[in-house]
C-alpha positions in Angstrom: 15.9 -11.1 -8.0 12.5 -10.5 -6.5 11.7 -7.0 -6.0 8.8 -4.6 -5.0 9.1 -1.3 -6.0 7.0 1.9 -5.1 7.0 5.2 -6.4 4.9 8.4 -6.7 5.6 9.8 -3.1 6.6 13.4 -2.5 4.9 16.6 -1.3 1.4 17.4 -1.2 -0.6 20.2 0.9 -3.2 19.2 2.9 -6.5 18.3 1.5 -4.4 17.2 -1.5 -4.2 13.6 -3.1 -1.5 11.5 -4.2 -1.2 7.9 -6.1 1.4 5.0 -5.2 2.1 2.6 -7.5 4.1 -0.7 -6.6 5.3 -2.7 -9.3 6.9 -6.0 -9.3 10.2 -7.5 -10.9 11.3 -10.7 -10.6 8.0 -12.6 -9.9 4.3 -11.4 -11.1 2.0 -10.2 -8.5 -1.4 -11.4 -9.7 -1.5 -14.7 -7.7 -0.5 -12.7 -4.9 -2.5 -10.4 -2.2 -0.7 -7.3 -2.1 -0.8 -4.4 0.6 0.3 -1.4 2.0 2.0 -0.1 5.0 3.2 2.8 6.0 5.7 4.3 9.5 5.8 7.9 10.8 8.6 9.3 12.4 8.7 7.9 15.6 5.7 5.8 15.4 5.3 1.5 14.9 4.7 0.6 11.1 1.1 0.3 10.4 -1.3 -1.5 8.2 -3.1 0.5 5.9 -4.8 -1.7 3.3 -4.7 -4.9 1.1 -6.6 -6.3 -2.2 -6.4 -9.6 -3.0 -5.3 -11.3 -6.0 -8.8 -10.5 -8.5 -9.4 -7.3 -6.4 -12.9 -8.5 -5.3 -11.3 -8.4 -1.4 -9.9 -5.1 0.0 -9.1 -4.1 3.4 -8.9 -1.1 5.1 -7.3 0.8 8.1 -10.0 3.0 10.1 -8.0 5.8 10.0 -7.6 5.6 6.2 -11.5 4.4 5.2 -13.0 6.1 2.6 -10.0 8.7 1.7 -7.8 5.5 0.5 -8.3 3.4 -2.5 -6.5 0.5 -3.0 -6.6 -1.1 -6.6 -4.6 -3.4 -9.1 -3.9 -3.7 -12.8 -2.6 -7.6 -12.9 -1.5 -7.0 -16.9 0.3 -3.8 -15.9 1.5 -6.2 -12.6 0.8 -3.0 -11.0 -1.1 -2.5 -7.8 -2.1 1.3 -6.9 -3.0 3.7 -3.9 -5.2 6.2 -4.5 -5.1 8.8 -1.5 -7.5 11.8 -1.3 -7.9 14.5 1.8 -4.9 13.9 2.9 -3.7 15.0 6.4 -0.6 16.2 8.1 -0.8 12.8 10.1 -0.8 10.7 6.8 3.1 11.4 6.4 5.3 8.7 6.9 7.3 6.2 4.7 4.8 3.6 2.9 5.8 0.6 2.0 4.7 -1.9 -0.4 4.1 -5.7 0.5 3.4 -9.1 -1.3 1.6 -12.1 0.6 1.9 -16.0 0.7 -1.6 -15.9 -0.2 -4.0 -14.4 -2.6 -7.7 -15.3 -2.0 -8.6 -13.2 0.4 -7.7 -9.9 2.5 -8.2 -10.7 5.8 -8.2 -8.1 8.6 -4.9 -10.4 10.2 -3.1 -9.2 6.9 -2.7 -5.7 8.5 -1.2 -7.3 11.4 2.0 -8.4 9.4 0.2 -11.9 8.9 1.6 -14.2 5.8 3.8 -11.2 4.0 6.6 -12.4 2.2 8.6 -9.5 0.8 8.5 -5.9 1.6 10.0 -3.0 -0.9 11.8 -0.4 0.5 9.2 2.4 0.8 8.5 5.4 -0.9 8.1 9.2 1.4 5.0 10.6 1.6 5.0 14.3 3.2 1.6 16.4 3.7 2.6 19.6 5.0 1.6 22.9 3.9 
C-alpha cells in the first residue's frame, strides 16, 4: 500500500522552530517531486513548498520564504521541513504530497498541479 507519512508536529511558542519529516512506504520517493501543504482552521489548504526529485529545484510560498526549508534525504526516502520564526498564523494541519513528476518544482505545483497522493497531515500549533 502506498503511503505518506508525516510526523514531528506539535506545540511550539512563537519565534520557535520545528522539523517535519514525511516518509514513504510502499513506493520510494526519489523519482518523485515532493511538497508541502498545509489548512488552518477555517481557511482553503495552501501550498507551501516543493523540491524536486535531486533537490536542485525548490519552491516556495511568500508567506513562508526564507523562515521554511524544504529538503530531502533520497537514501533515508525522507523529505524534511525545516521551520524557523514561526508565527501564530503558521498553525494549521500540514500535509505531505508526492507528484507525477520529479524534474522540476514549478510554481503550478502549489496550485495542486500533478500530485498524486496526499498523507494525512500532521498538527502544527504555535501559540504561546
Amino acid at each position: 500500500q502506498l503511503q505518506l507519512v508525516e510526523s514531528g508536529g506539535g506545540l511550539v511558542q512563537p519565534g520557535g522552530s520545528l522539523r517535519l519529516s514525511c516518509a514513504a512506504s510502499g513506493f520510494t520517493l526519489n523519482y518523485y517531486t515532493i511538497g508541502w501543504f498545509r489548512q488552518a482552521p477555517g481557511k482553503e489548504r495552501e501550498g507551501v513548498s516543493c523540491i524536486s526529485s535531486s533537490g536542485a529545484g525548490t519552491n516556495y510560498a511568500d508567506s513562508v520564504k526564507g523562515r521554511f526549508t524544504i529538503s530531502r534525504d533520497n537514501a533515508k526516502n525522507t523529505v524534511y521541513l525545516q521551520m524557523n520564526s514561526l508565527k501564530p498564523e503558521d498553525t494549521a494541519v500540514y500535509y505531505c504530497v508526492s507528484y507525477s513528476y520529479g524534474s522540476s518544482c514549478p510554481s503550478a505545483a502549489l496550485a495542486n498541479y500533478g500530485i498524486t497522493y496526499w498523507g494525512k497531515g500532521t498538527l502544527v500549533t504555535v501559540s504561546s
